[in-house]
VOGU-3710 file (C-alpha; in Angstrom, 3 decimals, decimal comma):
1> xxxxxxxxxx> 9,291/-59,536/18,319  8,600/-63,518/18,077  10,174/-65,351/20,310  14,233/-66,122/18,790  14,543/-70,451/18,041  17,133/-72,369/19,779  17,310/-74,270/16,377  17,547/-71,667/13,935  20,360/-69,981/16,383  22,561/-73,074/16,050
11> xxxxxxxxxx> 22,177/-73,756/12,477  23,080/-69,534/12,095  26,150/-70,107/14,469  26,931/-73,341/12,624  27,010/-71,572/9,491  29,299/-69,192/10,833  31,207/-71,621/12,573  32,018/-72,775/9,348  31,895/-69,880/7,370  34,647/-68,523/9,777
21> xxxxxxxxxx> 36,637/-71,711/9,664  37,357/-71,224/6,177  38,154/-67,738/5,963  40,564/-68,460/8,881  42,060/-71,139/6,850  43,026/-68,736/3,596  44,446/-66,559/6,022  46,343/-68,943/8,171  47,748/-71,461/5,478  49,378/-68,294/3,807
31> xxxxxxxxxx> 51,130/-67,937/7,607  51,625/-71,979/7,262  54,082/-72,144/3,988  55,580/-68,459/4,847  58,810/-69,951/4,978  58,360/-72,085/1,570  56,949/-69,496/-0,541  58,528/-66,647/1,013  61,738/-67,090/-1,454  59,240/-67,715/-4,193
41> xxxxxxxxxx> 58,131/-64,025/-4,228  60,467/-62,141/-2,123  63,737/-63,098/-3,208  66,500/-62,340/-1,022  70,275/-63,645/0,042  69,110/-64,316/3,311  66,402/-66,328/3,773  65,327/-64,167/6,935  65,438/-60,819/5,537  62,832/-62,769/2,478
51> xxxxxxxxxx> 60,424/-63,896/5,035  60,245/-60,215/6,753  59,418/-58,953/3,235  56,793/-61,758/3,284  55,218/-61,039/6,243  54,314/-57,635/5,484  52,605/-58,662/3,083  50,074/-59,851/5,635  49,929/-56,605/6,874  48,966/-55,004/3,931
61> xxxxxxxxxx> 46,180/-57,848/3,382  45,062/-56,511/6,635  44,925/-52,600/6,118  42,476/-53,989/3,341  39,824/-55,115/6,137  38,788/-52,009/8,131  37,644/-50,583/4,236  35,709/-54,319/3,608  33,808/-53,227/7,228  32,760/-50,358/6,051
71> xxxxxxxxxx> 31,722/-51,913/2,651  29,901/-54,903/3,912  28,568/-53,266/7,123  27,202/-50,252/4,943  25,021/-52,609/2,982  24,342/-54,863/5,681  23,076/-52,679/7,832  21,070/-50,974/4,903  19,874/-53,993/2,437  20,054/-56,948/5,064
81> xxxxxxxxxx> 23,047/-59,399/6,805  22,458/-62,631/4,473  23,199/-61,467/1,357  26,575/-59,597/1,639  27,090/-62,580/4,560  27,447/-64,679/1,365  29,333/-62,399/-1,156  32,062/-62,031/1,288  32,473/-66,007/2,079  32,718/-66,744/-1,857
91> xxxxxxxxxx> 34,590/-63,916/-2,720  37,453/-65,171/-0,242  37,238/-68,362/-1,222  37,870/-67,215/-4,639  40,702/-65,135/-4,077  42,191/-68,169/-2,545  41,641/-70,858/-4,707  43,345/-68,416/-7,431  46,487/-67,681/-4,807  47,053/-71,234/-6,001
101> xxxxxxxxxx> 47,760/-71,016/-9,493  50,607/-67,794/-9,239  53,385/-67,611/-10,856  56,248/-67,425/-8,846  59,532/-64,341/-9,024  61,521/-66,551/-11,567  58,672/-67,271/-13,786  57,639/-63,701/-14,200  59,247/-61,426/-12,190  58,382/-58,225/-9,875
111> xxxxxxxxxx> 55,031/-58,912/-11,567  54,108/-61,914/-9,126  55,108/-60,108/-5,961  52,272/-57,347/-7,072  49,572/-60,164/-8,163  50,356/-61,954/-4,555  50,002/-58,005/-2,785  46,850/-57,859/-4,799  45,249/-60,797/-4,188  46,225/-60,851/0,095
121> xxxxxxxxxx> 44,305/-56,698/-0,437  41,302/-58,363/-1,987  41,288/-61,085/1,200  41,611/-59,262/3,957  38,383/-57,086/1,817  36,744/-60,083/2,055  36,881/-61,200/5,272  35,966/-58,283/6,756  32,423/-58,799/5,424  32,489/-62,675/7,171
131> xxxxxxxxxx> 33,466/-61,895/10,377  31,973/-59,183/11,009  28,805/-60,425/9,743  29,151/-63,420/11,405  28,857/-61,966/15,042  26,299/-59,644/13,928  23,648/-62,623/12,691  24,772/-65,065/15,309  24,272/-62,929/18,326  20,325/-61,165/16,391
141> xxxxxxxxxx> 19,581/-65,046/15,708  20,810/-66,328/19,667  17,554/-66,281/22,565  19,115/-63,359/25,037  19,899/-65,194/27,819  22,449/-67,474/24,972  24,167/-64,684/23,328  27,441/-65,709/24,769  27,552/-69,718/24,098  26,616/-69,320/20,211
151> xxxxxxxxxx> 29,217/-66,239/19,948  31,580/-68,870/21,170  30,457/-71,534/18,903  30,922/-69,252/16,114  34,393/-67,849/17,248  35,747/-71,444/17,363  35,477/-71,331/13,843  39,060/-69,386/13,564  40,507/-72,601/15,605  38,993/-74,811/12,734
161> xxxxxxxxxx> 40,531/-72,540/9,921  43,749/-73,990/11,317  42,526/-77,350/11,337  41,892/-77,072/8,546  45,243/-75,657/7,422  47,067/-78,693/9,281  44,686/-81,418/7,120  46,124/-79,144/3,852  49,786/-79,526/4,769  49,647/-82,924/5,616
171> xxxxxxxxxx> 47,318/-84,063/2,628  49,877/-81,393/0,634  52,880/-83,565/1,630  51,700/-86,568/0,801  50,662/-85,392/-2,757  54,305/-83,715/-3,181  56,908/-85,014/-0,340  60,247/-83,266/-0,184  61,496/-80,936/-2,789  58,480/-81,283/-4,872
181> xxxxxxxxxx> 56,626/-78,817/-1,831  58,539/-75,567/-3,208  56,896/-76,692/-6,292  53,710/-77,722/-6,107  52,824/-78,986/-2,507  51,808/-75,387/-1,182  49,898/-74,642/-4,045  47,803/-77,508/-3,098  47,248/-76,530/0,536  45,800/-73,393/-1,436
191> xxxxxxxxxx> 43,586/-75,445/-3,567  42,233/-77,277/-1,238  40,698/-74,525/0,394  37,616/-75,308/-2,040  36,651/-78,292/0,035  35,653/-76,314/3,426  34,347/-73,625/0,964  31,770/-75,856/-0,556  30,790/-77,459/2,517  30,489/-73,561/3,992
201> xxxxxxxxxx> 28,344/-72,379/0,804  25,938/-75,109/1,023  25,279/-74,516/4,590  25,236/-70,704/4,958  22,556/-70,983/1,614  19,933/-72,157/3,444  20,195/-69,201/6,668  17,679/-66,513/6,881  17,555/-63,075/7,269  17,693/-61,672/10,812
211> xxxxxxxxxx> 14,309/-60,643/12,443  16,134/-58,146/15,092  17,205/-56,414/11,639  13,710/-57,076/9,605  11,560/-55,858/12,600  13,872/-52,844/13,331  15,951/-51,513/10,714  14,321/-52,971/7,461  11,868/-50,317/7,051  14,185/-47,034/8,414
221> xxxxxxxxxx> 17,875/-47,981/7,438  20,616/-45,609/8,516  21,584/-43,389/5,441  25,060/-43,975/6,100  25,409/-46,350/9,091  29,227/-45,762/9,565  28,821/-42,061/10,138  26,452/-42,189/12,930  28,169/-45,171/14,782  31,406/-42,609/14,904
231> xxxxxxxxxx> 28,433/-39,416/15,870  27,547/-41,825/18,450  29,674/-44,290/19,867  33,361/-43,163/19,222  34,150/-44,299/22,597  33,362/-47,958/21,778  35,220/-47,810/18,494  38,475/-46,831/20,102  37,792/-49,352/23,111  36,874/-52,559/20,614
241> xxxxxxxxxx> 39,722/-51,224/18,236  42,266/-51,596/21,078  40,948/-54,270/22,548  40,932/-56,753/19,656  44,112/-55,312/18,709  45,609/-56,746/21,897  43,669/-60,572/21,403  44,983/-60,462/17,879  48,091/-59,616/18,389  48,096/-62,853/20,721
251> xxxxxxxxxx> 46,863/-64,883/18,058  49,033/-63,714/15,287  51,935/-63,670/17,355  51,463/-66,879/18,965  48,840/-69,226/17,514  48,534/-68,343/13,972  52,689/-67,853/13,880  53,209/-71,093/15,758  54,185/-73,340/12,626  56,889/-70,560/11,274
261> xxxxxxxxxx> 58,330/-70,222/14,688  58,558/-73,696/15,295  59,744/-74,470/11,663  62,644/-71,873/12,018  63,470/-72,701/15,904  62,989/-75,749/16,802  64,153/-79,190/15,532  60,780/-80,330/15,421  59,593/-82,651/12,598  56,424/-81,324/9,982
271> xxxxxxxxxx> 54,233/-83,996/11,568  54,585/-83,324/15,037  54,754/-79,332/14,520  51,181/-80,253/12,782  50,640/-81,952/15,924  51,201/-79,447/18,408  49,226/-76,990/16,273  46,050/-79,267/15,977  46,412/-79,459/19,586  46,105/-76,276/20,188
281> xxxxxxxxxx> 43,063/-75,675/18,116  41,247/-78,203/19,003  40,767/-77,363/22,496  40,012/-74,106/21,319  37,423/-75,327/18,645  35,435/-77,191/21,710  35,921/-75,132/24,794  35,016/-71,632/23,027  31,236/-72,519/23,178  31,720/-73,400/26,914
291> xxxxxxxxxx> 33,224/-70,329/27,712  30,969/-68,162/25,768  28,164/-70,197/28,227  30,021/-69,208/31,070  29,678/-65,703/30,614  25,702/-66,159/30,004  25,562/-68,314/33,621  28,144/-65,497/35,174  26,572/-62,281/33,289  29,710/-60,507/33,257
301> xxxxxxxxxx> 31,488/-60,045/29,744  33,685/-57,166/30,128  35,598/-58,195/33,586  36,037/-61,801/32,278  37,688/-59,999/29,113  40,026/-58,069/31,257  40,950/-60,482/33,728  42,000/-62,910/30,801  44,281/-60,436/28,989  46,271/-60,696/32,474
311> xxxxxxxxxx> 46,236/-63,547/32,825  47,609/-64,635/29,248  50,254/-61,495/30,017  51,761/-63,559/32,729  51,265/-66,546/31,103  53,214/-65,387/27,482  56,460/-65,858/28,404  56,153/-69,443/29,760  54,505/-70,229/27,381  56,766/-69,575/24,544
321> xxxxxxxxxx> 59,919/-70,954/26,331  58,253/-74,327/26,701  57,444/-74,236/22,586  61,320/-72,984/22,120  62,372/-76,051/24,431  61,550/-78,084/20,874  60,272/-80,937/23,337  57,376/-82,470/21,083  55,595/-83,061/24,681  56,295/-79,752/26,393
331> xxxxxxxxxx> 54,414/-78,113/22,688  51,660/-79,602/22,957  50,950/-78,546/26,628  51,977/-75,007/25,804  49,588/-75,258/22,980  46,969/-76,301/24,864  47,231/-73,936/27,651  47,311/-71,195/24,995  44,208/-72,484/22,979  42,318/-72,375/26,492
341> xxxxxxxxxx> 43,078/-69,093/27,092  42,995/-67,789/24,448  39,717/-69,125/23,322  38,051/-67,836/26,479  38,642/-64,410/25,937  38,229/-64,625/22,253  34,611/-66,276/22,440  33,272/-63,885/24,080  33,855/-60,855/22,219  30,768/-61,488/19,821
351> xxxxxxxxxx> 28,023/-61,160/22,610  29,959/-57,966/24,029  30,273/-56,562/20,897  26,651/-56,962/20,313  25,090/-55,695/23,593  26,672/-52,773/23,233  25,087/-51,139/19,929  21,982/-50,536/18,244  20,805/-52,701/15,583  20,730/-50,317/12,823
361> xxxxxxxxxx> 24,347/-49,871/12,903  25,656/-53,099/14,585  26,740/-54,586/10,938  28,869/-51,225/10,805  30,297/-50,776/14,100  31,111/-54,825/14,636  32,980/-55,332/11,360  35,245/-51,490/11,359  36,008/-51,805/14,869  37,474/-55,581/15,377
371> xxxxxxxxxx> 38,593/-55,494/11,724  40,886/-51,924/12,554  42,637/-53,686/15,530  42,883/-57,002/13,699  44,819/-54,821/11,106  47,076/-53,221/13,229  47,686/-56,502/15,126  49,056/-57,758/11,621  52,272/-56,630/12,579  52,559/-58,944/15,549
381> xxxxxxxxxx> 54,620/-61,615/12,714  57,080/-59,435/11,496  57,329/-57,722/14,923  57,810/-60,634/16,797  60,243/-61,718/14,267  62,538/-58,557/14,141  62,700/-58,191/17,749  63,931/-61,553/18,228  67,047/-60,972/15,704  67,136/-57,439/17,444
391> xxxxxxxxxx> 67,253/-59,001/20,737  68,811/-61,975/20,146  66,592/-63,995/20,923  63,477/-65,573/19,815  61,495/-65,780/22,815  62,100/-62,745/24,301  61,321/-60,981/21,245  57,361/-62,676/20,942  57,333/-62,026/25,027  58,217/-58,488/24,976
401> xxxxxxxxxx> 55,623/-57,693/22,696  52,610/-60,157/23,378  52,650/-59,318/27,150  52,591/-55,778/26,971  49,517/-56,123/24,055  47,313/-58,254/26,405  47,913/-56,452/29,782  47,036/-53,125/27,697  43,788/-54,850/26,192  42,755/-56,302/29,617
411> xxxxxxxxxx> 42,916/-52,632/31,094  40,766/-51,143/28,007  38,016/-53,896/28,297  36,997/-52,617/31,820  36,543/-49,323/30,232  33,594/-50,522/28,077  29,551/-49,805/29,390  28,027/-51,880/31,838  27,046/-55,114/30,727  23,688/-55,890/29,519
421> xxxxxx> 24,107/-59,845/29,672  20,284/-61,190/29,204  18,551/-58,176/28,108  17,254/-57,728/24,450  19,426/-56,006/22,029  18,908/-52,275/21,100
//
């Protein structure tokens, strides 16, 4: 096989930088007005028991995403990554932009609740396809001895999805301040999801198809690509699936859920909770390339894994009490330490992923297993959320759970095969 560009890798991870960043934001900003437009569609006399109805409908989104990674990775693996890369990204953006223009309980009825179930289905379809096929051109673009630092620069994507989400609310406020928000302002922050899909389109266009897959797999594709990565590597379904479970859980517990739990806890104004959540993202959006790196210079992937999800176990419930505190300062360094953290576990995951599968089936294998234990790690919200009114307390509800998701992962991780840092892919 020719020699793999340094160029062409970052324009790939670029692309799916972006890419990624986008389909993180249509996920995120429906997290970000979950208490406005909870009410909307899940009316309810308390406004709590609406926003639990709410939230499962992220979970159902979710359960969509392990059948989109069987979809796209099928004909990935079989007819080639670009194409169904692409689908996936404009199909999401799509089902977004249209989230936008629903009409809400007391315009229609029960019938909007199904149209909003039906539309957060068709997203998490979608994004199955991007992520997954995100880490599976990235890392088949990246030289070997790189696999980690462009996984990393295309896992800080999901930090820029809520960027992007915070430039939506603000821009969103501005355009409708006060009451007129229920209305209209967080059907903007939908619509403006066009503007990083555009940008994203335009980009990802112009990417090529991946030589690991045209020199190995083009001519002799797997007949059903799905089937043999379960004949073959069960194991490393069930490990990924946990694993990613456990970071996820983390994320949607924490990062992603960071706005509602600060909206509903804290006295904390909408500028400076958008403050403590760019914050947090930011750092993630530039260190997750640098930590990806440092698993290339280090060439260990698996222990780094499972020495961070013990680290952020002890680390959870410190964490949270300084973003209960509803100190403006004391957020953003929770944020921050999170975001680190986080993102150094997170970026990693691609290169790991990759090392440890063949190429005919590495479309299959990366998109059903992370997009499984992303589903199941939908129910961190709601969780998080009923154990705190269970418990009494807000904190200790995200804690209880969170901690015992990341120790578990970090324990799993070590169980994966020996790493295979520098060496060409299968």
């Amino acid at each position: 096989m020719p020699n793999k560009d340094l160029r062409t890798a970052l324009k790939v991870a670029i692309s799916a930088n972006l890419g990624w960043g986008f389909e993180l934001f249509d996920l995120v900003v429906y997290l970000y007005v979950a208490n406005t437009i909870a009410p909307l569609f899940f009316p309810a006399i308390d406004k709590t028991a609406s926003l639990l109805e709410f939230l499962l409908t992220l979970v159902v989104g979710y359960f969509a995403r392990p059948l989109g990674g069987i979809f796209f990775g099928h004909y990935g693996d079989r007819i080639g990554r670009k194409r169904l890369w692409f689908i996936s990204l404009l199909g999401m953006g799509l089902v977004t932009i249209f989230m936008g223009f629903l009409p809400t309980y007391n315009q229609i009825g029960i019938l909007a609740t199904v149209l909003l179930v039906i539309l957060r289905i068709l997203q998490g379809f979608f994004l199955a396809g991007e992520w997954g096929g995100g880490m599976t051109l990235v890392t088949e673009f990246a030289p070997d001895k790189l696999r980690g630092f462009l996984g990393g620069l295309q896992q800080g994507g999901a930090a820029l999805g809520l960027i992007f989400a915070v430039i939506a609310n603000e821009v969103a406020l501005a355009l409708a301040p006060g009451t007129a928000f229920q209305t209209l302002g967080w059907r903007i922050m939908f619509w403006f999801g066009a503007i990083p899909l555009i940008i994203a389109l335009a980009v990802r266009w112009k990417v090529g198809e991946s030589l690991e897959w045209l020199t190995k797999v083009a001519d002799k594709p797997e007949k059903i690509p799905i089937a043999t990565v379960f004949r073959r590597w069960w194991k490393m379904v069930v490990i990924a699936t946990i694993v990613l479970f456990a970071n996820g859980s983390i994320y949607y517990g924490i990062i992603a859920y960071m706005p509602t739990f600060l909206a509903l806890h804290t006295s904390l104004s909408s500028y400076e909770i958008d403050n403590i959540v760019l914050a947090t993202n930011l750092i993630w959006l530039f260190v997750s390339p640098l930590t990806g790196y440092l698993s290339d210079i280090l060439r260990i992937r698996k222990l780094l894994i499972g020495i961070l999800g013990f680290v952020i176990g002890v680390l959870v419930y410190p964490i949270i009490s300084l973003l209960y505190t509803g100190s403006y300062i004391l957020g953003i360094i929770a944020g921050i330490v999170m975001g680190f953290l986080f993102a150094f576990q997170y970026s990693i995951f691609p290169a790991w992923l990759s090392e440890n599968i063949s190429t005919n089936v590495r479309y299959s294998y990366i998109a059903f297993s992370i997009n499984l234990g992303v589903a199941f790690s939908s129910f961190a919200p709601y969780i998080v959320t009923a154990l705190g009114l269970a418990l009494n307390n807000a904190v200790l509800g995200i804690a209880t759970f969170d901690i015992s998701a990341a120790i578990i992962g970090g324990i799993i991780a070590l169980l994966s095969p020996r790493d295979k840092v520098g060496t060409s892919l299968q």
